[in-house]
TIMARSE-453184 format. One record per residue: x, y, z of N, C-alpha, C in turn; residue number from 1. Coordinates in nm, 3 decimals. Layout:
BEGIN
[[X; Y; Z]; [X; Y; Z]; [X; Y; Z]; NUM] ...
END
This chain:
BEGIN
[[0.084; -0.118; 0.000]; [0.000; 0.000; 0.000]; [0.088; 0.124; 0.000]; 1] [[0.062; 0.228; -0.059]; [0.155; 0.310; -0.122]; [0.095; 0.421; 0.008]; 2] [[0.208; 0.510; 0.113]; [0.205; 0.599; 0.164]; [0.211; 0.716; 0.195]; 3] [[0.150; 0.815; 0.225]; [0.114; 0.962; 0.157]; [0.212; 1.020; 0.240]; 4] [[0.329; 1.024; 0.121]; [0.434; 1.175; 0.220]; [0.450; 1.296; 0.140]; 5] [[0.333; 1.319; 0.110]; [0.312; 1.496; 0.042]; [0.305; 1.590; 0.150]; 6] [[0.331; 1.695; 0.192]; [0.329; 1.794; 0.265]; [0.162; 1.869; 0.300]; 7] [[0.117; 1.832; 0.171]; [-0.011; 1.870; 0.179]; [-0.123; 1.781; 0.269]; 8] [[-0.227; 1.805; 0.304]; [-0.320; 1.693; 0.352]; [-0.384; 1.629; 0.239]; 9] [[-0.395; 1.474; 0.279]; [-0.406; 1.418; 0.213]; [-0.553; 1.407; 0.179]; 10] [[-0.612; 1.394; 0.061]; [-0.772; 1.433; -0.006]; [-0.868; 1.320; 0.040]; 11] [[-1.006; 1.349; 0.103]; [-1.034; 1.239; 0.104]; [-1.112; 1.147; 0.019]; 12] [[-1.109; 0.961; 0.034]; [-1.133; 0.868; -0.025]; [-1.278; 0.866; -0.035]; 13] [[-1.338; 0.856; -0.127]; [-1.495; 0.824; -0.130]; [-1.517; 0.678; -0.215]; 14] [[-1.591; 0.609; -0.215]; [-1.608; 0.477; -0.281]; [-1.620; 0.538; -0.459]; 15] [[-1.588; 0.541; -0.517]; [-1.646; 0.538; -0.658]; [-1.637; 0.404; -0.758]; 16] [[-1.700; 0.389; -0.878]; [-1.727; 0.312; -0.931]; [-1.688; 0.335; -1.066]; 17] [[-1.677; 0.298; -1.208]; [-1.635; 0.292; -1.318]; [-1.771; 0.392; -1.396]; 18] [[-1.749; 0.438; -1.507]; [-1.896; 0.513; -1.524]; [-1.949; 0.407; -1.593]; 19] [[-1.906; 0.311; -1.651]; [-2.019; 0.202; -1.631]; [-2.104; 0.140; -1.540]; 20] [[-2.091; 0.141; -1.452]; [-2.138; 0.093; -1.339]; [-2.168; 0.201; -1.218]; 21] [[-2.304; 0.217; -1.260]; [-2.308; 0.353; -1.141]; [-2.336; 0.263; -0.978]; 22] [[-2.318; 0.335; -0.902]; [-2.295; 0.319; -0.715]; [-2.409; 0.284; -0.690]; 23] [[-2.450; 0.198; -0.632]; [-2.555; 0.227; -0.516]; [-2.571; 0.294; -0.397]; 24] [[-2.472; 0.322; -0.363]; [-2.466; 0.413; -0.255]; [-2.481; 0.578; -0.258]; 25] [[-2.564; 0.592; -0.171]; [-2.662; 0.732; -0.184]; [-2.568; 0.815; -0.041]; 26] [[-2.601; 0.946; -0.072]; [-2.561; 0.969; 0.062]; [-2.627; 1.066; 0.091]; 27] [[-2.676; 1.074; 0.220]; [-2.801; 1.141; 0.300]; [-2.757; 1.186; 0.428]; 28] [[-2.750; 1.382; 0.370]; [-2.760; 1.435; 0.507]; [-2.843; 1.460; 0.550]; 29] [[-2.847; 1.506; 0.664]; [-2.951; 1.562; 0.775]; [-2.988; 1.720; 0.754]; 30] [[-3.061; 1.806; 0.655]; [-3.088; 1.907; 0.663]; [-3.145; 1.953; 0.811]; 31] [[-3.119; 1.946; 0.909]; [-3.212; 1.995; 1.045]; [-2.970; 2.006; 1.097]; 32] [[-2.912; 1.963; 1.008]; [-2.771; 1.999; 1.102]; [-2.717; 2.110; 1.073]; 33] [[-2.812; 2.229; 0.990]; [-2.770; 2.392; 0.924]; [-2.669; 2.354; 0.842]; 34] [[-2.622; 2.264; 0.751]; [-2.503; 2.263; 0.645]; [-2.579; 2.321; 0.577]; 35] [[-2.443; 2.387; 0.483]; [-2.516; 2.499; 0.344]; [-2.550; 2.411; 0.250]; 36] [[-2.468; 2.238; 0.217]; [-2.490; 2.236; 0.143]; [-2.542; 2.086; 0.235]; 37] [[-2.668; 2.054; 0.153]; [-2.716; 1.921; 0.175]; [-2.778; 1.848; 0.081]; 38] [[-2.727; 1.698; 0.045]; [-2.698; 1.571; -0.043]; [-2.855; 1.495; 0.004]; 39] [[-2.904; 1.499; -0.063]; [-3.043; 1.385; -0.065]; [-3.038; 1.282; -0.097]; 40] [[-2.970; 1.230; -0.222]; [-2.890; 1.149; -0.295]; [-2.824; 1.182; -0.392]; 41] [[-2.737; 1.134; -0.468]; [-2.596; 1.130; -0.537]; [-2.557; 1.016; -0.572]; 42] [[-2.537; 0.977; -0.713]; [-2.433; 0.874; -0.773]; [-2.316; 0.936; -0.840]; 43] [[-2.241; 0.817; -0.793]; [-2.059; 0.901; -0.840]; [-2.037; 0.778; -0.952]; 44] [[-1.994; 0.882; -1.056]; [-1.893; 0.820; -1.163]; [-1.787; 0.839; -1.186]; 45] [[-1.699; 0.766; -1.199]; [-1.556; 0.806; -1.231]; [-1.576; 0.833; -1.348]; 46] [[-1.457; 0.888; -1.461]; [-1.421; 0.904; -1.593]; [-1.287; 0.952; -1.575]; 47] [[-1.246; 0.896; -1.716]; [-1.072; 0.904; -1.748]; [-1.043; 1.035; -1.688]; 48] [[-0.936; 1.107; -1.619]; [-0.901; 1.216; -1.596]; [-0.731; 1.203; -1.564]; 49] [[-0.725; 1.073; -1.607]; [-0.534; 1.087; -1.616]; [-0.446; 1.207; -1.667]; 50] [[-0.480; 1.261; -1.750]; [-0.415; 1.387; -1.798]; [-0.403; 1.490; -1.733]; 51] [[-0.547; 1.512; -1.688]; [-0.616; 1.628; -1.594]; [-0.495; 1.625; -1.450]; 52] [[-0.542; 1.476; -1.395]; [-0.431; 1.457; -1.268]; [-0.303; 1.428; -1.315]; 53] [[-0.250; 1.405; -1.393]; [-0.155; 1.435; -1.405]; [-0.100; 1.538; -1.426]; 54] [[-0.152; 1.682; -1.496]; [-0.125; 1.801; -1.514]; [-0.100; 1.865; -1.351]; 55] [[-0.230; 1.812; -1.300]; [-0.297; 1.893; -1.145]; [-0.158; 1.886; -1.029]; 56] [[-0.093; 1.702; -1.078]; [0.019; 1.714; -0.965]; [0.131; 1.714; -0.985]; 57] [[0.148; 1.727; -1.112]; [0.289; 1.851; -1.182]; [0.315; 1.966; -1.138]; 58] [[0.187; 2.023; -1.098]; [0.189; 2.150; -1.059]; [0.210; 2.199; -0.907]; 59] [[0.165; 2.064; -0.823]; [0.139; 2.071; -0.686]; [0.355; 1.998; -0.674]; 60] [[0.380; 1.913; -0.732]; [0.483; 1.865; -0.714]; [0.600; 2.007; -0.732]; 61] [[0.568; 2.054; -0.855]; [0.671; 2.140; -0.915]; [0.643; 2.297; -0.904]; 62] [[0.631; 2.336; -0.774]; [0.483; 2.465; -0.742]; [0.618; 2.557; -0.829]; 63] [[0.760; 2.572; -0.832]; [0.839; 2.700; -0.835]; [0.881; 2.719; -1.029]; 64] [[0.860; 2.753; -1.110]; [0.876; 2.780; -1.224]; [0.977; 2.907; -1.266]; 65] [[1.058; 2.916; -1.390]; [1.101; 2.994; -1.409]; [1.141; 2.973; -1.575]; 66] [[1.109; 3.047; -1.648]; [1.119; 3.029; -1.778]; [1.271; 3.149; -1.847]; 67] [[1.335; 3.084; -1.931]; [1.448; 3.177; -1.971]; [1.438; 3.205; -2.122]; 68] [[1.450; 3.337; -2.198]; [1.439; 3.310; -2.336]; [1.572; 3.380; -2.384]; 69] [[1.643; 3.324; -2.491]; [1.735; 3.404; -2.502]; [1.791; 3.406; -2.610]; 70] [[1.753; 3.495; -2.692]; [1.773; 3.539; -2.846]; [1.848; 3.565; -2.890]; 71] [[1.941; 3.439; -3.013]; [2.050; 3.437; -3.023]; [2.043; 3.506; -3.206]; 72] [[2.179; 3.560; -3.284]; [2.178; 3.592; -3.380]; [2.135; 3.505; -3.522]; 73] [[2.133; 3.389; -3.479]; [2.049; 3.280; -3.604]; [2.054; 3.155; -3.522]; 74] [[1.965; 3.074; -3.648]; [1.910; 2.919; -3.544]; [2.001; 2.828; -3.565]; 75] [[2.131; 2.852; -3.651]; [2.271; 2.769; -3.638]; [2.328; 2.783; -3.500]; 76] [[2.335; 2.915; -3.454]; [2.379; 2.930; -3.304]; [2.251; 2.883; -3.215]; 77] [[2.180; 2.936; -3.221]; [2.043; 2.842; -3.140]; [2.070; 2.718; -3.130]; 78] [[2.059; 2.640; -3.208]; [2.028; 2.448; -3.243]; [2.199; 2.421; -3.161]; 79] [[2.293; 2.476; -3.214]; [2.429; 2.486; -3.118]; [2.399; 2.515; -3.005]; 80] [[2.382; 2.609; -2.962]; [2.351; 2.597; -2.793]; [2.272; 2.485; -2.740]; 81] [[2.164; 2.494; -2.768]; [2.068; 2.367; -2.725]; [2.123; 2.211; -2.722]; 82] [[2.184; 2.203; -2.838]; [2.270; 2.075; -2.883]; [2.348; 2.068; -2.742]; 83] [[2.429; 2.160; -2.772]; [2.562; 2.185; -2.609]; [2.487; 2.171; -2.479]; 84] [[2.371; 2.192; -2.470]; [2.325; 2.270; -2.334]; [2.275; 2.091; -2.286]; 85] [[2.196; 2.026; -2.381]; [2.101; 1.916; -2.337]; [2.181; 1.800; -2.337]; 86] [[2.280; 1.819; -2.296]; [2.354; 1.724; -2.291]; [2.392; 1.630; -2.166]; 87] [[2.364; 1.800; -2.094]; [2.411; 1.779; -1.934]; [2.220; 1.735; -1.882]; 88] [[2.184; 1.704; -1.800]; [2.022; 1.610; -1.757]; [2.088; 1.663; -1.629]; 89] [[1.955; 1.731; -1.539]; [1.931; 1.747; -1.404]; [1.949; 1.623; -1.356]; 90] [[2.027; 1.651; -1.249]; [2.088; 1.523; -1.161]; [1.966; 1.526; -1.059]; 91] [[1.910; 1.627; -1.015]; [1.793; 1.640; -0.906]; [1.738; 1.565; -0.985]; 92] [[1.636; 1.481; -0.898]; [1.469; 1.473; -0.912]; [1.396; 1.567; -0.855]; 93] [[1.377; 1.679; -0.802]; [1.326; 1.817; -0.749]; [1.356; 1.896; -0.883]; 94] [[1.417; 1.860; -0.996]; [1.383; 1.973; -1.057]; [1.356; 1.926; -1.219]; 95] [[1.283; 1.985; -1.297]; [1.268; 1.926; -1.415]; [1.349; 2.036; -1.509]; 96] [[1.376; 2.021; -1.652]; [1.422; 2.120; -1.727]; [1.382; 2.116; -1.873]; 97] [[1.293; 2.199; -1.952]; [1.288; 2.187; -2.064]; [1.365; 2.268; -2.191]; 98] [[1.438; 2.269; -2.249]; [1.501; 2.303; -2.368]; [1.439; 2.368; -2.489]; 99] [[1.398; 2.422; -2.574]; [1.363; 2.396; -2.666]; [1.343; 2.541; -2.789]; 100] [[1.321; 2.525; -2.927]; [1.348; 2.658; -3.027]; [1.264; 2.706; -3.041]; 101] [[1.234; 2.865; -3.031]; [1.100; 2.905; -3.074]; [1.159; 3.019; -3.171]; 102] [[1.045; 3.052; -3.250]; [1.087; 3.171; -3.320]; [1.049; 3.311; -3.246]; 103] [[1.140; 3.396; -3.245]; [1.116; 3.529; -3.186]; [1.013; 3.584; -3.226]; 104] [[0.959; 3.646; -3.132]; [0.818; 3.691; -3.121]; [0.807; 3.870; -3.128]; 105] [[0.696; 3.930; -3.149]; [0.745; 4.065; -3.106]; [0.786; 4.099; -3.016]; 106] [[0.764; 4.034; -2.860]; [0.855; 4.074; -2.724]; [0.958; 4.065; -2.711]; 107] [[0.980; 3.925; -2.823]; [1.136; 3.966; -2.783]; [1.238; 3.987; -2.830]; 108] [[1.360; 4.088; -2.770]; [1.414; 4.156; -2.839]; [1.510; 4.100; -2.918]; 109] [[1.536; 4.164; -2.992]; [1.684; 4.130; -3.092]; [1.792; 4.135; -3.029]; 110] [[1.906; 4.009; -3.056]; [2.028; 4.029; -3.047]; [2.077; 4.103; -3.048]; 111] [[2.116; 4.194; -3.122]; [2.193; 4.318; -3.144]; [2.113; 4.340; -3.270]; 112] [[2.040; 4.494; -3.258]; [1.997; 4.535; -3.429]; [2.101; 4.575; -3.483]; 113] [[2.051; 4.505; -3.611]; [2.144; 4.542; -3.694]; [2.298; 4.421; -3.754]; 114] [[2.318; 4.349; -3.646]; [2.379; 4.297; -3.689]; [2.363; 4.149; -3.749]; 115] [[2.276; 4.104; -3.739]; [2.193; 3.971; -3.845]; [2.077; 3.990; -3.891]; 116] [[2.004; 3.969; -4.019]; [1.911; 3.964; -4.033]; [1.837; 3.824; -4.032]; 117] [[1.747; 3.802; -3.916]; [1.673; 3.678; -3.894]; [1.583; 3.631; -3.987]; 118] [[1.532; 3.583; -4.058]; [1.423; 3.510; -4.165]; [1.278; 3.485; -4.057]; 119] [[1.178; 3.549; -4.131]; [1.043; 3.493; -4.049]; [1.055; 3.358; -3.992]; 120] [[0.956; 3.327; -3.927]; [0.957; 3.158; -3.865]; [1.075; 3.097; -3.839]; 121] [[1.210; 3.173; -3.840]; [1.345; 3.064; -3.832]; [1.356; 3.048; -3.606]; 122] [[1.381; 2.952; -3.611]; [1.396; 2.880; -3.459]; [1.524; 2.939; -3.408]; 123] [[1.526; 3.085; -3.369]; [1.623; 3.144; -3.290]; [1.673; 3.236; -3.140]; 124] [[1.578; 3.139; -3.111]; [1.539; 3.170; -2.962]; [1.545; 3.050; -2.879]; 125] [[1.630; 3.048; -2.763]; [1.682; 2.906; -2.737]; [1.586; 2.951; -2.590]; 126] [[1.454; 2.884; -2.571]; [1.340; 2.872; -2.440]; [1.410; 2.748; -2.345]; 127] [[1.392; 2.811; -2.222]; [1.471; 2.738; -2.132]; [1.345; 2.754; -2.033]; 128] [[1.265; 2.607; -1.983]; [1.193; 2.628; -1.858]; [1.240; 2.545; -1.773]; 129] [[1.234; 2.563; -1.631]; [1.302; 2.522; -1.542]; [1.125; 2.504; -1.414]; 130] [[1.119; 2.420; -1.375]; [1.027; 2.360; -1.231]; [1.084; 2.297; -1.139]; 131] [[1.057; 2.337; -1.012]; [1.165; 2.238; -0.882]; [1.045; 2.230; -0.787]; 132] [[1.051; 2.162; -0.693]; [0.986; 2.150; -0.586]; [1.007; 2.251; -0.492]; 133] [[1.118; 2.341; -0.467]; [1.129; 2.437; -0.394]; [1.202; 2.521; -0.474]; 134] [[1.190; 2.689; -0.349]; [1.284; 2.776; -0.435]; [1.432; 2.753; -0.480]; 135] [[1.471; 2.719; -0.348]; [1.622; 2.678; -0.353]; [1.688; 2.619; -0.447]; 136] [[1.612; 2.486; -0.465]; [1.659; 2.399; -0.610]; [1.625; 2.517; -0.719]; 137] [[1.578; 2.524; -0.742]; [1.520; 2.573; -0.849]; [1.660; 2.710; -0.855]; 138] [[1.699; 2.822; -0.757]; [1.790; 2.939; -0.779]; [1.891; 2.819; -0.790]; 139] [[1.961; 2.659; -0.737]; [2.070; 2.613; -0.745]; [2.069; 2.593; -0.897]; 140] [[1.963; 2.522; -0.952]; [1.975; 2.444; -1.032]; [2.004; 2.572; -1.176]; 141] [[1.949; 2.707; -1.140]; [1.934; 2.813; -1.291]; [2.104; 2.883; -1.232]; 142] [[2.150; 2.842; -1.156]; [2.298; 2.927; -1.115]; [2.403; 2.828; -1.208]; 143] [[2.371; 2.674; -1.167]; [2.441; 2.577; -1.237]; [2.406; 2.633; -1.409]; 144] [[2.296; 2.647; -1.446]; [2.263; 2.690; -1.608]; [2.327; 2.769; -1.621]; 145] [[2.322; 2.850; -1.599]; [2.398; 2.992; -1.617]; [2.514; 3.003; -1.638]; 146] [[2.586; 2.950; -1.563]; [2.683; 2.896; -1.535]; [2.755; 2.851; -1.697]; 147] [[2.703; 2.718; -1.725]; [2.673; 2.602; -1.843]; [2.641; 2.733; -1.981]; 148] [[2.575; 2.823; -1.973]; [2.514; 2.897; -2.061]; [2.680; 2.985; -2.110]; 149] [[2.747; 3.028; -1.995]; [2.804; 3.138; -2.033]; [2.919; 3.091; -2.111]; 150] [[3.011; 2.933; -2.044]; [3.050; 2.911; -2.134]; [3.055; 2.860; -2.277]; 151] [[2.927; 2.855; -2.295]; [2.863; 2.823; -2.418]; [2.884; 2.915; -2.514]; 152] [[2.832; 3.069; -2.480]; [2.833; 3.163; -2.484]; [2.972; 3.218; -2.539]; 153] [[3.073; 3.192; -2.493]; [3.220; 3.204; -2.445]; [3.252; 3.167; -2.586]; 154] [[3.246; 3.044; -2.573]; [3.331; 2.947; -2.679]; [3.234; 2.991; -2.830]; 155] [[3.153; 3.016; -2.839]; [3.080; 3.043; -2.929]; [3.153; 3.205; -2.995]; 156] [[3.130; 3.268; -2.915]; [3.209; 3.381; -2.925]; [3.375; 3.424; -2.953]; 157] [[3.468; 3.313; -2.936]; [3.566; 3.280; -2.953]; [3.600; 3.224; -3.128]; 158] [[3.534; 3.112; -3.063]; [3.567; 3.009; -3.197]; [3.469; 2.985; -3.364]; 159] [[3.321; 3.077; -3.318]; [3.236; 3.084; -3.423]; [3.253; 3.142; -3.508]; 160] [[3.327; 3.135; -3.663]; [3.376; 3.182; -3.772]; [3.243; 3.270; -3.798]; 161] [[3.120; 3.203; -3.815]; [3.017; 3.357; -3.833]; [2.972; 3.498; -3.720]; 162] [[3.006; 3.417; -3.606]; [3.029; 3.542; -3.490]; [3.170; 3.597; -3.501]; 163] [[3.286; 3.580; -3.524]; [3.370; 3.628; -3.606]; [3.325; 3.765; -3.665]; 164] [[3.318; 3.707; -3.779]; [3.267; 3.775; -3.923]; [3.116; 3.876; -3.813]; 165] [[3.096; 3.898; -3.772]; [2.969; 3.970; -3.705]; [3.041; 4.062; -3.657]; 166] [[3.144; 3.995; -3.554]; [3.175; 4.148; -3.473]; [3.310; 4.213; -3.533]; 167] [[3.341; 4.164; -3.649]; [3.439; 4.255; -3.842]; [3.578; 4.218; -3.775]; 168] [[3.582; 4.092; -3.688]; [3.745; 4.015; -3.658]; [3.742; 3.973; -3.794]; 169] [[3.858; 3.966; -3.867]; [3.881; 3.881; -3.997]; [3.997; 3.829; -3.945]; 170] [[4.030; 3.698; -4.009]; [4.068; 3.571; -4.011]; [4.240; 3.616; -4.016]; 171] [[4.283; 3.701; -4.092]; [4.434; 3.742; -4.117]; [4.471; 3.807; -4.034]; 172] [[4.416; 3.850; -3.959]; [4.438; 3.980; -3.828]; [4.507; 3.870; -3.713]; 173] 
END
């Protein structure tokens, strides 16, 4: 039998039945005990809601969120970072991490204007969401990113022949 060590109180059990099979069991309060709300009878059906609860205790598990977006000069350097970045997997189980390309939106800003021109719909925005069970994990785990990000960042900036060519280093110099 599986034991409830959630922090929260634990919900309570009522008999239910399959929605094929509705309950016989009615339940009857006593309107003369002033409850606001009072049950004459009632049949309970279950129905599929795996998704639902599963969404519901993602949320209760993972209450602390923090999303990162960070708009790089094209989706060759994007898909490069991401490539580099997802390599490393949260060692916590307190914290989850998602990766992934979106195309820049009007909020958000440009790299530097002026110095690339991006193509509609191209995937150059490297979305970083992060969920932990507490704050703590969650500031450890985006300090470790950050961290992971800059030398990404670094070496990209160093060794990227088209970031090069961006900030007018040429190759003979």
């Amino acid at each position: 039998m599986l034991r409830h060590t959630s922090p929260y109180p634990e919900p309570p059990r009522l008999p239910l039945t399959t929605a094929n099979e509705p309950s016989n069991k009615h339940f009857h309060l006593d309107p003369s005990k002033q409850n606001k709300h009072h049950i004459t009878s009632a049949t309970l059906y279950t129905l599929p809601t795996l998704e639902k609860t599963t969404m519901a205790a993602n949320a209760t598990e993972f209450p602390y969120s923090l999303t990162i977006t960070l708009p790089l000069p094209s989706s060759h350097l994007s898909s490069s970072a991401l490539r580099t970045l997802e390599v490393d997997t949260e060692l916590s189980p307190f914290v989850q991490r998602d990766l992934e390309l979106v195309a820049p939106s009007a909020s958000t800003p440009a790299p530097e204007a002026g110095k690339m021109e991006i193509e509609e719909g191209e995937k150059s925005v490297l979305k970083t969401t992060y969920r932990a069970t507490t704050n703590r994990m969650l500031r450890v785990a985006v300090n470790g990113f950050m961290e992971s990000l800059g030398v990404v960042l670094g070496v990209m900036q160093e060794l990227d022949v088209d970031v090069l060519e961006m900030d007018g280093v040429k190759e003979d110099e």
